[in-house]
C-alpha positions as CSV (number, residue, x, y, z in Angstrom):
1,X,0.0,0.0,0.0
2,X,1.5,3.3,-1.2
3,X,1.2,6.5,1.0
4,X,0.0,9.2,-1.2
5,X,-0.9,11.6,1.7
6,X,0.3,12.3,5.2
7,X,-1.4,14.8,7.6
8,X,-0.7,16.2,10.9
9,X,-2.7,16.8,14.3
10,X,-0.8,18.3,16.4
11,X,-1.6,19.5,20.5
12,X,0.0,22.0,22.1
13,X,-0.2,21.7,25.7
14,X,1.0,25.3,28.3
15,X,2.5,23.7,31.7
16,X,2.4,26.1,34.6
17,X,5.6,26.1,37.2
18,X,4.4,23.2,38.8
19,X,3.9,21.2,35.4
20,X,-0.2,20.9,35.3
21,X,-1.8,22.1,32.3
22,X,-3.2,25.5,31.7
23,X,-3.6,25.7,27.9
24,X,-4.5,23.3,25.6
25,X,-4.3,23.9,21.7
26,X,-4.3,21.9,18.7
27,X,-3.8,22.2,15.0
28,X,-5.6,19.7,12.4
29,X,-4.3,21.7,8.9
30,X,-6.5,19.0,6.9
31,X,-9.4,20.0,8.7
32,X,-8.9,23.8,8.7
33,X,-7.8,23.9,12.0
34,X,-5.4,25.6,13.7
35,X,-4.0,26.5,17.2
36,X,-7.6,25.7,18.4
37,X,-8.0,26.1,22.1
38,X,-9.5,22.9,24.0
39,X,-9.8,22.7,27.9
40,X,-9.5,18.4,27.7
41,X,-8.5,16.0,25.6
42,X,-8.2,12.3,25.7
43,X,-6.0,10.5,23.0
44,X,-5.9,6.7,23.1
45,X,-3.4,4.8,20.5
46,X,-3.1,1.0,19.7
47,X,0.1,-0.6,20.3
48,X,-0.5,-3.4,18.0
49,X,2.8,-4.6,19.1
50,X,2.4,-5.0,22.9
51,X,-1.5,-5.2,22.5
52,X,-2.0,-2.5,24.8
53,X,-3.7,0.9,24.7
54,X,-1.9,4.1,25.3
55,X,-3.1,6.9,26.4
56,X,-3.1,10.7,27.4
57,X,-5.9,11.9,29.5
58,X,-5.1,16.3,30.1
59,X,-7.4,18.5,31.0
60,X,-7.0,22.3,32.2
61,X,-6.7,23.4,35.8
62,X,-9.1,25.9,34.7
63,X,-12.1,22.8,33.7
64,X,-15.1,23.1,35.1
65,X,-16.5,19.8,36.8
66,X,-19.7,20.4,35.0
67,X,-17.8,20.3,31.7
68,X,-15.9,17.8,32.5
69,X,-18.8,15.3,33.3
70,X,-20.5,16.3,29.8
71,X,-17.3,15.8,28.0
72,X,-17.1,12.3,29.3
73,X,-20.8,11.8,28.8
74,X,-20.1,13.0,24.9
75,X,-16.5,10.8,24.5
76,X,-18.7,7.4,26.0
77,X,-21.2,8.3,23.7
78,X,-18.8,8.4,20.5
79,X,-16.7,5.9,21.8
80,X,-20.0,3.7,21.2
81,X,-20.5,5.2,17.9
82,X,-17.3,4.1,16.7
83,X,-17.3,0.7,18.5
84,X,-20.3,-0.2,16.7
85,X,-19.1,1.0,13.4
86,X,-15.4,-0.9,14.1
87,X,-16.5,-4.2,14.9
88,X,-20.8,-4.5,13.6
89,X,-21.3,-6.2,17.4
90,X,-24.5,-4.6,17.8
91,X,-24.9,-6.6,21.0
92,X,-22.0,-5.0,23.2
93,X,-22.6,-1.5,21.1
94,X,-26.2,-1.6,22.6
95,X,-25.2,-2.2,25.8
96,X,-22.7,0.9,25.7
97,X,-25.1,2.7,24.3
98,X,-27.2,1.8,27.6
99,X,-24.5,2.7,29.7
100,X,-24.0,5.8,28.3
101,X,-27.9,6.7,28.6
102,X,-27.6,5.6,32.6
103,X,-24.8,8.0,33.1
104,X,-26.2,11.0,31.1
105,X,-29.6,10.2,33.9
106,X,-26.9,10.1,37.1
107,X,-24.9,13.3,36.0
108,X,-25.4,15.5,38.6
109,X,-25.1,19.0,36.7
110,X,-26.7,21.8,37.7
């Protein structure tokens, strides 16, 4: 398989003194983005050789809790999304989609 195209995300995260995060920006030139500001992100990426995830969970010192709850509420909810679309189990992608419409009901957001 030939490469014909590459493309770059790239995040840029601001550390205060004591290393926690106080910006997040990234940059997706394909899709017209750039230096975007975020306040999380969570990036997971297969290691196909250790058969492991990896991941980087950041959010802002700045987050509100609120937020922070919807955002996980949204990720869940595309997580299932692409789960379902990944593997056609409509059986376990049901039951995340459950899940996901139990925690929406127990967020406590006012």
């Amino acid at each position: 398989m030939a490469i014909h195209h590459t493309s770059t995300i790239s995040l840029k995260v601001g550390l205060d003194e004591n290393r926690v995060p106080e910006e997040l920006n990234w940059t997706a030139e394909d899709g017209g983005i750039t230096s975007e500001s975020a306040k999380a992100m969570l990036l997971s990426v297969w290691d196909h050789n250790q058969k492991e995830a990896l991941k980087i969970d950041l959010w802002t010192k700045d987050m509100p809790v609120d937020e922070m709850k919807i955002f996980f509420h949204q990720s869940l909810v595309a997580m299932s999304r692409t789960y379902e679309k990944a593997t056609q189990d409509l059986k376990l992608s049901t039951a995340m989609k459950e899940f996901c419409d139990f925690f929406e009901e127990n967020l406590d957001i006012p």
